[in-house]
N, C-alpha and C positions, 0 to 999 in steps of 0.2 A: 426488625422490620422498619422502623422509625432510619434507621442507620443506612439501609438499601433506599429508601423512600427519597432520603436527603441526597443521596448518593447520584439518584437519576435525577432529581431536580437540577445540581450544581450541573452533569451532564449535560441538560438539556441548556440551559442557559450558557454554559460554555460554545456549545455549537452554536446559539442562535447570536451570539458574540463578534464569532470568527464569521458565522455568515453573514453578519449585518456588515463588517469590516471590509467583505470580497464585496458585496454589492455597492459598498460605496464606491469603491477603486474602480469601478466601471463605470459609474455615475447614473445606477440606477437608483428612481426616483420613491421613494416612502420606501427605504430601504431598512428599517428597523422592523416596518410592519408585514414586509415581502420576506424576513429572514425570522418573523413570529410565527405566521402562516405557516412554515415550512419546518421549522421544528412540529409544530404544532402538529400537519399531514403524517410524517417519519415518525410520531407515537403513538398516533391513536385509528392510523389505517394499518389493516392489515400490509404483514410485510408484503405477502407476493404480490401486492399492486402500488405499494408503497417503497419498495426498492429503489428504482431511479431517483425518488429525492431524497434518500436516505443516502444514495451514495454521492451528491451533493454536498449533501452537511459535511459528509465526510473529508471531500476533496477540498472544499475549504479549509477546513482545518489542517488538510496535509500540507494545502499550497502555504497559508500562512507563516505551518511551522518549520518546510521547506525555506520559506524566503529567510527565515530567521537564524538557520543553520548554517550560514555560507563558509566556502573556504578558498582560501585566496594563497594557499598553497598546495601543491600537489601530490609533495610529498606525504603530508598531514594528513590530505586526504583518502592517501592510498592506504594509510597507517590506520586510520579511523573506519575504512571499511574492512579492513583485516579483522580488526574487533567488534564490529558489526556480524562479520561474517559468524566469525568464533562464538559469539552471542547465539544468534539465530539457532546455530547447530543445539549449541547446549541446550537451549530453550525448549527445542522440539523433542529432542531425546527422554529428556523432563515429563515431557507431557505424553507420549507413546502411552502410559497405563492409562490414564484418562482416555483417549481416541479410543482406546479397545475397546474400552468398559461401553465408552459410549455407542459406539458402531454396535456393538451387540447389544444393546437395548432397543434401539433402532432400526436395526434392521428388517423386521418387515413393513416400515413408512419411508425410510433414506436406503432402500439399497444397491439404487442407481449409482447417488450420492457418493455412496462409502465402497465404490467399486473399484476408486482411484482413489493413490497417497491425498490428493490434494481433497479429493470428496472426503475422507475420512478427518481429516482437520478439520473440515469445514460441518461435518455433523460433529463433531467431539464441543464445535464453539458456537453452532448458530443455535438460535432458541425460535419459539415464535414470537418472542418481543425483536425491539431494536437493537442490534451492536453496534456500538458506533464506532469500534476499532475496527470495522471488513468492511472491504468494498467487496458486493455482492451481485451475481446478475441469476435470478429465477426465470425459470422457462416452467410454463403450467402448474405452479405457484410452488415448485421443489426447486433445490437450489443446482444449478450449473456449475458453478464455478463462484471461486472465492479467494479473497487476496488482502492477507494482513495490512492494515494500515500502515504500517513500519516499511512494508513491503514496498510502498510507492513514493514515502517519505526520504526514506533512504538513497534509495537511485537516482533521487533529485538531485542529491546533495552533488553528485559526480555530475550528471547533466547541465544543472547550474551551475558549476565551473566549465564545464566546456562552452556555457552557451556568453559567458562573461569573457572567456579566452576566445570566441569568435571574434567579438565588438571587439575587442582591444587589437586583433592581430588583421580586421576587416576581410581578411579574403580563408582565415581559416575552417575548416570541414567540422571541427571536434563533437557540434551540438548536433548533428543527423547521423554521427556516429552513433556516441551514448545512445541515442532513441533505439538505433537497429540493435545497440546490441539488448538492452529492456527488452526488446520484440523478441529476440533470439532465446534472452535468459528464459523467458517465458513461456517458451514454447518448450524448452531442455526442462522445463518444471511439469510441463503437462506429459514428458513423455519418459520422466523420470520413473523408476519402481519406486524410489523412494527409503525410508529406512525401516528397515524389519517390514518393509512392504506398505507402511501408515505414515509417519510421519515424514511431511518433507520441508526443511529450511531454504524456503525458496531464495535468500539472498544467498547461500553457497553457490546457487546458478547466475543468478542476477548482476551483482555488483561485479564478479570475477570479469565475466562475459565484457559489459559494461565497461570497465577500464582497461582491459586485452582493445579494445574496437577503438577506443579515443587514443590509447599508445599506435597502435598499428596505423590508425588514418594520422598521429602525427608522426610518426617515420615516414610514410610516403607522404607528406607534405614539406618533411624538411623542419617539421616546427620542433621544437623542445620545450613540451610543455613544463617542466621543472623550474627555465629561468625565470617566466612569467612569475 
């Protein structure tokens, strides 16, 4: 108990860290006591109306640890979401017993939820405390829809190389690529079956999609993103 206790402490203070860090960078004002507030809200309100700033905390933390991952080659980076990819997969496979177990304890309070691969990961990991690994969006205080934190860190990493190979080449497309294809990957995740019907590795969709869209808009522009 003491060991969990400690556990959501350093947690909470790690987010109100990263989020004191983002509100400075915008030059927002009592920005230690705006980013106390706001851990503060995301533990002690209920999630279903405490969501939105929950997924806050969150995205700072992604953006941070996004800006911190860069890659300034492309081949690295196409190497790095291969094993990205290969991760994900494994990862969920892994965890299919758990989803089960958990969708059939819960099934009659999530059975909206756990009607889809994505709902069924998402009751197998949401509790009614705080996670601070999902971005989460509830409608009538059950959960919609839900998207691993890795999930939006990772397709940064691609994005922010194309949105750095825009500036440098000024007139190139690569950074509204990447976006459409995230949009696309995401949408091939909500209409996926998924594995054994539960588990689904949404970066198998994401990243693939995601560097197919940045290669393709640079062949029709002529560019080669490699020499960069």
């Amino acid at each position: 108990a003491s060991a969990t206790s400690l556990a959501a402490v350093s947690t909470a203070g790690t987010l109100g860290i990263f989020t004191r860090a983002e509100l400075q960078r915008v030059g927002a004002p009592a920005a230690t006591a705006v980013a106390a507030v706001l851990v503060a809200f995301a533990y002690l309100v209920p999630a279903a109306y405490a969501w939105p700033v929950q997924n806050v905390l969150c995205m700072c933390l992604a953006i941070a640890t996004a800006r911190a991952l860069q890659f300034s080659n492309f081949a690295a980076l196409c190497a790095a979401a291969a094993a990205l990819v290969a991760y994900d997969v494994a990862s969920v496979a892994a965890t299919l017993p758990l989803a089960t177990a958990a969708v059939g304890a819960k099934a009659t309070t999530s059975a909206t939820a756990a009607a889809s691969p994505m709902g069924a990961v998402a009751v197998s990991r949401l509790s009614e405390g705080f996670q601070p690994g999902l971005l989460q969006v509830r409608l009538g205080g059950r959960v919609s829809d839900v998207l691993g934190l890795g999930d939006a860190v990772f397709p940064a990493l691609v994005a922010g190389f194309a949105k750095r190979y825009d500036l440098a080449q000024e007139e190139s497309r690569l950074f509204p690529a990447a976006l459409a294809g995230f949009g696309v990957g995401c949408l091939l995740c909500e209409l996926s079956p998924g594995i054994d019907g539960r588990g689904l590795p949404a970066l198998l969709y994401i990243l693939p999609v995601m560097l197919l869209s940045v290669l393709a808009t640079a062949a029709v522009d002529g560019d080669d993103v490699f020499e960069l």
